[in-house]
C-alpha positions in Angstrom: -44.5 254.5 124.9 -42.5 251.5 124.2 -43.8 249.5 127.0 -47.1 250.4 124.9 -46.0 249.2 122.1 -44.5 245.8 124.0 -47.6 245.2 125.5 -49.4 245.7 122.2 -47.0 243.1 120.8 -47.3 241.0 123.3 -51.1 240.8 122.9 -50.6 240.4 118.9 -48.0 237.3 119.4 -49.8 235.7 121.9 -53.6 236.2 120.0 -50.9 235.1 116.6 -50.2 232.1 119.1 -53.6 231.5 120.8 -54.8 231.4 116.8 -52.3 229.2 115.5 -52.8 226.4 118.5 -56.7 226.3 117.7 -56.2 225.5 113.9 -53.6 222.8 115.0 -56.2 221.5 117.3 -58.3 221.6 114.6 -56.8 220.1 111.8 -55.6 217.2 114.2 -59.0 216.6 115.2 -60.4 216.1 111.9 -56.9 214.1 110.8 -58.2 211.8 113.8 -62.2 211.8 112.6 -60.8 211.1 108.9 -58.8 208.3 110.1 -61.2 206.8 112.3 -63.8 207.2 109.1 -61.5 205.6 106.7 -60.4 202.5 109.1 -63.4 201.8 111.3 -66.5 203.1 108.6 -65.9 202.1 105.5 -69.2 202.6 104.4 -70.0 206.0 106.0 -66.6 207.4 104.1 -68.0 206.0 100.9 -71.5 207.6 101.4 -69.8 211.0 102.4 -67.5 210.5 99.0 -70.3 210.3 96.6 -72.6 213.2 98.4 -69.5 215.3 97.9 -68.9 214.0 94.3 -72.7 214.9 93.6 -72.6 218.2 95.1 -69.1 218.9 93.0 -71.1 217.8 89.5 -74.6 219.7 91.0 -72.7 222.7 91.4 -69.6 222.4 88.4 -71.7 225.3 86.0 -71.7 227.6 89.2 -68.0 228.3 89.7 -64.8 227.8 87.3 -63.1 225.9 90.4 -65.4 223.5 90.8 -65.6 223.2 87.0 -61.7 222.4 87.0 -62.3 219.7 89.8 -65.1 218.2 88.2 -63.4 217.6 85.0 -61.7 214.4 85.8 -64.7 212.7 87.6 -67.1 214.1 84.3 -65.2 212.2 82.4 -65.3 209.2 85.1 -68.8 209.2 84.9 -69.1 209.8 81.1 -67.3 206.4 80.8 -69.1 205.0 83.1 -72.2 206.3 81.2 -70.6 204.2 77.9 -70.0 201.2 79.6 -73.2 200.9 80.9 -74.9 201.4 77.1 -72.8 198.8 75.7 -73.1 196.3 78.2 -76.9 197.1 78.2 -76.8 197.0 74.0 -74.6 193.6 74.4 -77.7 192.0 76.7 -80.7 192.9 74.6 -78.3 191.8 71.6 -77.9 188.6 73.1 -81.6 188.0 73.9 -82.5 188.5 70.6 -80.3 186.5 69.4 -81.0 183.5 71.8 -84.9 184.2 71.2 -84.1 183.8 67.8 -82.7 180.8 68.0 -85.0 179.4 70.4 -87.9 180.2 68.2 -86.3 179.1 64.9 -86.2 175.3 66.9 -89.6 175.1 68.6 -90.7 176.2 64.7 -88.3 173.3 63.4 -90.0 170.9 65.8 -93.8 172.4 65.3 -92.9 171.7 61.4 -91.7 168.0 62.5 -94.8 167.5 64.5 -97.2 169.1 61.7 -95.5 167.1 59.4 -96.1 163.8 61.5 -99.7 164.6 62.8 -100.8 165.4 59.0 -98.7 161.9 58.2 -100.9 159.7 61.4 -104.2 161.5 60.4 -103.8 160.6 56.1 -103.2 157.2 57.5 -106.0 157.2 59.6 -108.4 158.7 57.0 -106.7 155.7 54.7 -107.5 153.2 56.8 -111.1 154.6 57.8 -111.6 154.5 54.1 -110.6 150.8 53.7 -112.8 150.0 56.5 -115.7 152.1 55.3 -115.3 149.9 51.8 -115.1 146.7 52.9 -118.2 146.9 55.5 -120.0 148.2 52.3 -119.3 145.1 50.3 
C-alpha cells in the first residue's frame, strides 16, 4: 500500500513539476516576445496598446474590474476630450478674430478708394462742365 501511495506521489510531484516548467517556459517566452516588441517594434507595441485600451473602455460597463482599470485612462481621455475643445474653441476664436480685422481694413481701404474715385469722377464731371461751357460760348 505505501509503495501505492509513493507511486501516486511520485506521479502528483512530477505532473506538479512537469506543470510548473511549462508556465516558466511560458512566461519566459512571452518576457522574450514583449521585449523584442518593445525594443525592436515600437510601432506594433503602440498599435497593440491602444487595441487593448479600446477593448478595456468597449467593455468597462460589462464587468466591475474592468470598470476599476478603466478609471484612470477615462479620465485620460476625458482630458484629452477638453483639450481638444479648447484648443479647437481657441482656433475658430482666432479666425474670427483675424477675419475681423482683415475685413474691418479692406472696408477702411474700399472707403479710401470710394472716397477718392467719387473725389476723380466730381472732378471730372467739373471739368467736363467747364469744357461743355466754354465750347458753347
Amino acid at each position: 500500500m505505501l509503495e501505492l501511495l509513493g507511486a501516486v506521489w511520485g506521479l502528483l510531484s512530477g505532473l506538479l513539476v512537469s506543470l510548473w516548467g511549462v508556465v516558466i517556459l511560458v512566461g519566459t517566452f512571452g518576457t522574450d516576445v514583449l521585449g523584442h516588441v518593445h525594443t525592436e517594434m515600437p510601432r506594433l507595441e503602440g498599435l497593440l496598446v491602444g487595441v487593448l485600451l479600446a477593448w478595456v473602455l468597449l467593455r468597462r460597463d460589462r464587468h466591475p474590474l474592468l470598470r476599476v482599470l478603466s478609471s484612470p485612462l477615462k479620465l485620460v481621455v476625458d482630458i484629452l476630450d477638453l483639450a481638444w475643445d479648447q484648443c479647437c474653441e481657441v482656433v475658430l476664436d482666432l479666425k474670427d478674430t483675424v477675419l475681423g480685422w482683415l475685413q474691418g481694413g479692406v472696408g477702411q481701404v474700399r472707403g479710401w478708394l470710394s472716397a477718392a474715385w467719387s473725389k476723380v469722377m466730381s472732378g471730372l464731371n467739373g471739368l467736363k462742365d467747364k469744357l461743355s461751357k466754354s465750347g458753347d460760348e
